[in-house]
C-alpha positions in Angstrom: 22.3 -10.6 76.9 21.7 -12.5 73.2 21.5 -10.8 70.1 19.3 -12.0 67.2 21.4 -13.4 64.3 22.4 -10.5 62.3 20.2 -9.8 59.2 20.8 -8.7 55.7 20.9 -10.6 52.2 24.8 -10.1 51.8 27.5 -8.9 53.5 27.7 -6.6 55.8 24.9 -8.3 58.0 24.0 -5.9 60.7 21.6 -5.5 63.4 18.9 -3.9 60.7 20.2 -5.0 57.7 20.4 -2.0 56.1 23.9 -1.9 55.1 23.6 -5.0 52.9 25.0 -4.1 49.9 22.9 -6.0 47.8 18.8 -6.5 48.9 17.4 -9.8 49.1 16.0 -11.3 45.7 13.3 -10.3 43.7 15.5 -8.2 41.8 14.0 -6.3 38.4 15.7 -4.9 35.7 15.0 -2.8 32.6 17.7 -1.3 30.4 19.0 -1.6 26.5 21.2 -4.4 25.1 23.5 -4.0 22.1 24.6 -7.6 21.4 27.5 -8.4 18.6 27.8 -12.2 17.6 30.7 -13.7 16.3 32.7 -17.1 16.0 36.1 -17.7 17.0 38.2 -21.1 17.2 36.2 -23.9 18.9 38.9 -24.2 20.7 39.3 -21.1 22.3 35.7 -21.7 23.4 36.3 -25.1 24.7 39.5 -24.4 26.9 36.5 -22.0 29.3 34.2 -25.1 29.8 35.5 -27.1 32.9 34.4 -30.5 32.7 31.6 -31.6 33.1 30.6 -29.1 30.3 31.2 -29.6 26.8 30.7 -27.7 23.3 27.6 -27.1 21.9 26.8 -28.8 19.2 26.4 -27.0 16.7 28.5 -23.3 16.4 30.7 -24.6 19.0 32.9 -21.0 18.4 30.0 -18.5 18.6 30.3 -16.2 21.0 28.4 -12.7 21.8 29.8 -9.4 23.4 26.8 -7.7 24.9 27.2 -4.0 26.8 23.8 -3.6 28.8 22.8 -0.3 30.1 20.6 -1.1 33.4 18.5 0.4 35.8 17.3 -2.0 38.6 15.6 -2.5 41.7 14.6 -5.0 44.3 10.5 -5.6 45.1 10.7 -2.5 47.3 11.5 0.2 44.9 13.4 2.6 47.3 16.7 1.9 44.3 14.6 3.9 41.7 14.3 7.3 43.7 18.1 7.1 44.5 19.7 6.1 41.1 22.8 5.8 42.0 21.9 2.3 44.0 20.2 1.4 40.6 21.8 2.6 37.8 25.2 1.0 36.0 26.3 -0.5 32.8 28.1 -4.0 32.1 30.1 -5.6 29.3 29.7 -9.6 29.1 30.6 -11.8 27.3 29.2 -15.5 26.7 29.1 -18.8 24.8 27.4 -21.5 25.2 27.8 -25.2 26.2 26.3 -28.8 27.0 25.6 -30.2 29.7 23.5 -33.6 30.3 22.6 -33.8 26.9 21.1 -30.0 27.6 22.8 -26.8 26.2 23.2 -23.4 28.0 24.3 -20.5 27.8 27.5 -19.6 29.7 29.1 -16.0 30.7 33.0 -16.2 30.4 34.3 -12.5 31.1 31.9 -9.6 32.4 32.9 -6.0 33.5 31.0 -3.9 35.5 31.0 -0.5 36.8 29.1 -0.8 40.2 29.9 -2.8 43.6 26.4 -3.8 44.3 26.0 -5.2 40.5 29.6 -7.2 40.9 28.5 -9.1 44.1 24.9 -9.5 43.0 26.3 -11.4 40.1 28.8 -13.2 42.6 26.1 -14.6 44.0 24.4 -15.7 40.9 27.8 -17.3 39.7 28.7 -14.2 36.9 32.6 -13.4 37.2 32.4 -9.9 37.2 34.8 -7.7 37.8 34.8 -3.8 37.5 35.5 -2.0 34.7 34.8 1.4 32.6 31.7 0.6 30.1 30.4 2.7 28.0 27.7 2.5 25.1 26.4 4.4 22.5 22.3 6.1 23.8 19.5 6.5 20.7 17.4 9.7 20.8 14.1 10.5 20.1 15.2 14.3 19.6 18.1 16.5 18.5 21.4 15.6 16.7 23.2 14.0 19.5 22.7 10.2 18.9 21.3 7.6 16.9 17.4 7.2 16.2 16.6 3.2 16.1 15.8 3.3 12.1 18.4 2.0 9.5 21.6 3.8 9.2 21.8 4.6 12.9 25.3 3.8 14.2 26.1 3.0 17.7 29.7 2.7 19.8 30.3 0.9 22.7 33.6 0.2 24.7 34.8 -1.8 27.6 37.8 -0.7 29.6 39.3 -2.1 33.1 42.9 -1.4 35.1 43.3 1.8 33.1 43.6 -0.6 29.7 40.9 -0.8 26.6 40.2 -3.9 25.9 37.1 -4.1 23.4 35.8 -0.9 20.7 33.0 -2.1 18.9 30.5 -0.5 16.6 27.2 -1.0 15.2 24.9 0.4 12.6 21.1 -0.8 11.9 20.1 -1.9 8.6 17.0 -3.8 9.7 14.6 -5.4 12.4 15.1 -8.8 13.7 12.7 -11.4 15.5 15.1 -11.8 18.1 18.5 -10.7 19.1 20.9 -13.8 18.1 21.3 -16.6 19.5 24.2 -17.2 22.1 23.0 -15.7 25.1 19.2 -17.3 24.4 19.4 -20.3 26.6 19.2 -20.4 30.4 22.0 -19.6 32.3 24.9 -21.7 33.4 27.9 -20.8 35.9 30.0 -22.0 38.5 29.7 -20.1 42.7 32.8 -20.4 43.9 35.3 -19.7 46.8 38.4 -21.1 48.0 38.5 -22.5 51.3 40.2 -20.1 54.2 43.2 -22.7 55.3 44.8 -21.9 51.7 45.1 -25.2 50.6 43.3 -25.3 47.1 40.1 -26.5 48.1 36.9 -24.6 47.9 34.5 -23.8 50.3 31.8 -23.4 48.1 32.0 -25.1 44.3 28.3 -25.2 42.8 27.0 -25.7 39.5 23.9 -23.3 39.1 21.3 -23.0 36.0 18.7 -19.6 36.2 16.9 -17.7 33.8 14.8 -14.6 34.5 10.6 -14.4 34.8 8.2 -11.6 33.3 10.3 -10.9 30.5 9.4 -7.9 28.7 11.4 -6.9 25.2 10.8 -4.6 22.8 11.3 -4.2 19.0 14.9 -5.7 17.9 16.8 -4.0 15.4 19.7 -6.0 13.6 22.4 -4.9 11.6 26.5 -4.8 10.7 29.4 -4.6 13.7 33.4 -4.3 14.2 34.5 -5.6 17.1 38.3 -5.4 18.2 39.6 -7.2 21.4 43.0 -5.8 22.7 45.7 -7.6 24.7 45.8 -6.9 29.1 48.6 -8.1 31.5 44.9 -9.7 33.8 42.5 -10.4 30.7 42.5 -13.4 27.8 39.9 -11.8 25.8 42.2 -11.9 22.6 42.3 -15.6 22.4 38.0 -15.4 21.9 39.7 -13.2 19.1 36.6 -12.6 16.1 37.3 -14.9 13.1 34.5 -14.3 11.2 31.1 -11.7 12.4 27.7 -12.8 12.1 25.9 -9.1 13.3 24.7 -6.8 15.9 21.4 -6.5 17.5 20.1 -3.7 19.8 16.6 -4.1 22.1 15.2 -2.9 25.0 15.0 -5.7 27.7 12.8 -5.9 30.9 13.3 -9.3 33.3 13.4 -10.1 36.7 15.3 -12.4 38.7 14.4 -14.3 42.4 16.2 -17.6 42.2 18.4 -20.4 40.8 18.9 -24.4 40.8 22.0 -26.1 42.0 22.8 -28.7 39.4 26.4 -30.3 41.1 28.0 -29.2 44.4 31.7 -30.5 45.2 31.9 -28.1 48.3 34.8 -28.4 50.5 34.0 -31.1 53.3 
């Protein structure tokens, strides 16, 4: 008796595929950034890009901390009428880098509070891990938040292993054409996992670029932000420690997402 291969994007592959956790690629999203940019030492930057990467240019130490509050699907739908498959909320944060005479941008640490979101981004090379994330909602009625107009002020925090490790605030004074400038290039990240026999090899070791098609985004509203990174036994956030703010920016974001491009592989052999 054979048994066809079984099926399913990722793991576990069954006879249906159904209990995949993640679906197979398109994969859309629409939610609301907050995004605080800052610079830090160079250095600090620098010790995260594994050759061959290198600093950017210019504003080698800027960084951004962006919470983003999601609801997603795959090309089918179905996520949307069971939100809890679509809904979650992630803290990233990202710098950017050269590589080939071409910079990108580059996510360092990320946090997020759903399993199918942490392995989707596995596969697209994010590190996440989960965390507690919370942000700040605007209103369009009643007292109980923020309306998107100057003077609205907006919290957002980022916890994981019972520890806080970021509080950071934000208050509009203005519009903006866009929102900064850190995490505005195309993506680059590492897929990797160690080879079974223990040895320090990796099975798989890719270099990946993506970016996202049909983006939507809607008006971006700028303004002032604190951010404060505290110090974890499993985190190194505090050495991307602020040394001087450049500003916050909040905007609703539509994208999609079906595929990437493997730039290097050094896969175990």
């Amino acid at each position: 008796m054979t048994h066809e291969y079984p099926r399913g994007f990722m793991f576990p592959r069954t006879a249906t595929g159904r209990s995949s956790l993640v679906p197979a690629p398109p994969w859309h999203y629409s939610g609301q950034m907050l995004t605080i940019e800052y610079r830090t030492d160079p250095a600090a930057v620098a010790e995260l890009l594994p050759a061959p990467l290198q600093p950017a240019d210019d504003d080698p130490g800027a960084v951004a901390v962006i919470w983003a509050d999601w609801q997603s699907c795959s090309d089918g739908f179905d996520e949307l009428l069971d939100p809890v498959r679509s809904q979650y909320l992630e803290t990233f944060v990202v710098v950017r880098c050269k590589y080939r005479d071409q910079h990108y941008s580059r996510c360092v640490y990320i946090w997020v509070d759903k399993d199918f979101a942490m392995v989707r981004g596995h596969h697209q090379g994010y590190p996440k891990k989960l965390g507690e994330l919370y942000l700040t909602r605007a209103v369009r009625v009643g007292k109980a938040g923020p309306r998107l107009e100057p003077g609205g002020r907006f919290g957002a925090t980022c916890a994981a292993y019972g520890r806080r490790l970021i509080d950071a605030t934000f208050t509009i004074t203005g519009t903006a054409e866009d929102a900064g400038f850190v995490n505005a290039l195309p993506m680059l990240h590492h897929r990797v996992m160690p080879a079974i026999e223990g040895d320090g090899t990796d099975s798989l070791h890719e270099l990946v670029t993506m970016r996202g098609f049909d983006a939507e985004v809607g008006p971006c509203y700028s303004g002032t932000a604190t951010l404060q990174l505290y110090d974890s036994p499993v985190e190194e956030l505090t050495r991307l420690a602020p040394q001087e703010m450049i500003g916050g920016y909040w905007r609703e974001v539509g994208t999609s997402w079906r595929e990437g491009t493997t730039l290097e592989r050094r896969n175990r052999t």
